[in-house]
C-alpha positions as CSV (number, residue, x, y, z in Angstrom):
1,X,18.2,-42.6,73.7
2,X,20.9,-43.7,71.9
3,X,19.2,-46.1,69.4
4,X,16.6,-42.9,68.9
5,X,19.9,-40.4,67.9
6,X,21.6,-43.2,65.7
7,X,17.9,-43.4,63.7
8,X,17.5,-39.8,63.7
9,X,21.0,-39.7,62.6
10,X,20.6,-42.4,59.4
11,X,17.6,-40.4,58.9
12,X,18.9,-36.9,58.3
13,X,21.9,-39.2,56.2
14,X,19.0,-40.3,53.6
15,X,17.8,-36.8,53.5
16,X,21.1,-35.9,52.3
17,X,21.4,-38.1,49.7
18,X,17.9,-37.3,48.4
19,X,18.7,-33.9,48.2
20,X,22.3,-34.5,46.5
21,X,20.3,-36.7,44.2
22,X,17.5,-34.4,43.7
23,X,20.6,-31.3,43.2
24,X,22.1,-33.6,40.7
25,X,18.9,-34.3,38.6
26,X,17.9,-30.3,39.0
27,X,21.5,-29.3,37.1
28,X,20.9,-32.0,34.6
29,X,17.1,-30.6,33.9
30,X,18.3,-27.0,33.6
31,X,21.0,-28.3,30.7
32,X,18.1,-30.0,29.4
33,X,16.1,-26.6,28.9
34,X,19.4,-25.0,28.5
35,X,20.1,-26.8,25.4
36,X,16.1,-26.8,24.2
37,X,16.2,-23.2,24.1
38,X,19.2,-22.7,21.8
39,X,17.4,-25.2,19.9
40,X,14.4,-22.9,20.0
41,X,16.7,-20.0,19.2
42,X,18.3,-21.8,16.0
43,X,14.8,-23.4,14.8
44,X,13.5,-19.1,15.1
45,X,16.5,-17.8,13.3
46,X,16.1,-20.3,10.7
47,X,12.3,-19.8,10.4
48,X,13.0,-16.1,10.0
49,X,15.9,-16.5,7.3
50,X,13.4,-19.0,5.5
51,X,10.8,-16.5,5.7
52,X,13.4,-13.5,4.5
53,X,14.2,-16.0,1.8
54,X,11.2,-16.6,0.6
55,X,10.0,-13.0,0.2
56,X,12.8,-11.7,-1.4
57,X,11.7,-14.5,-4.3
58,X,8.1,-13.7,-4.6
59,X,9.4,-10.0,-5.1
60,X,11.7,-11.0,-7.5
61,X,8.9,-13.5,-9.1
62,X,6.5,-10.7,-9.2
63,X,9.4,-8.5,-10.8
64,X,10.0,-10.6,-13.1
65,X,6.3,-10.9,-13.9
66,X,5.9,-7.4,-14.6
67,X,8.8,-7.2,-17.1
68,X,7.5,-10.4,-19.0
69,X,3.9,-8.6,-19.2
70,X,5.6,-5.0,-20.5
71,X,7.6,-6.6,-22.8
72,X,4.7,-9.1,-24.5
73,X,2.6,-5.7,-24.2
74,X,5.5,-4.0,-26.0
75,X,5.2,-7.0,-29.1
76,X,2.2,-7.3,-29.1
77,X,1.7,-3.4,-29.8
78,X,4.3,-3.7,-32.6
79,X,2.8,-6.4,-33.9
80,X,-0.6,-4.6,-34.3
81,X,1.1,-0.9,-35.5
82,X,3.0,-3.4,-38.4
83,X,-0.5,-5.3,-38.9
84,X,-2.2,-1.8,-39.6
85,X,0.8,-0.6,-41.7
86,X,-0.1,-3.2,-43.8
C-alpha cells in the first residue's frame, strides 16, 4: 500500500510540473499573439496612412492635370485668335 501511495504520489508530482510547464508556455504564447497583434495593428494603420497618402496625390496629380490642360487650352486659343488677326 505504501509503495502504491508513494507512486501515486510522484505521479500527481509530474502532473504538476506538466501543468506549471504547460502554464508557463500558455503565458509565453498569449505574449506571442499579444505582440503579433499590435504588429497587425501598426502594419493596418500604416496600410491605411499609405493608402490616405496616396490618394491625396492622385487628386492633387489629377488637379494639377486639369490646370496644365486649361492653361495650354488658354494658349493655344490665343495663339489661334493672334494667327486669325493676322
Amino acid at each position: 500500500m505504501t509503495a502504491f501511495l508513494a507512486e501515486a504520489a510522484d505521479d500527481y508530482a509530474e502532473a504538476i510540473r506538466e501543468l506549471s510547464g504547460c502554464a508557463k508556455r500558455c503565458s509565453r504564447l498569449e505574449g506571442l499573439v499579444n505582440e503579433h497583434r499590435e504588429h497587425e495593428r501598426n502594419l493596418r494603420n500604416t496600410l491605411m496612412t499609405a493608402q490616405r497618402l496616396a490618394d491625396e496625390i492622385s487628386d492633387n496629380a489629377h488637379k494639377q492635370a486639369a490646370t496644365i490642360i486649361k492653361d495650354a487650352e488658354s494658349r493655344a486659343s490665343l495663339i489661334l485668335e493672334k494667327a486669325q488677326a493676322r
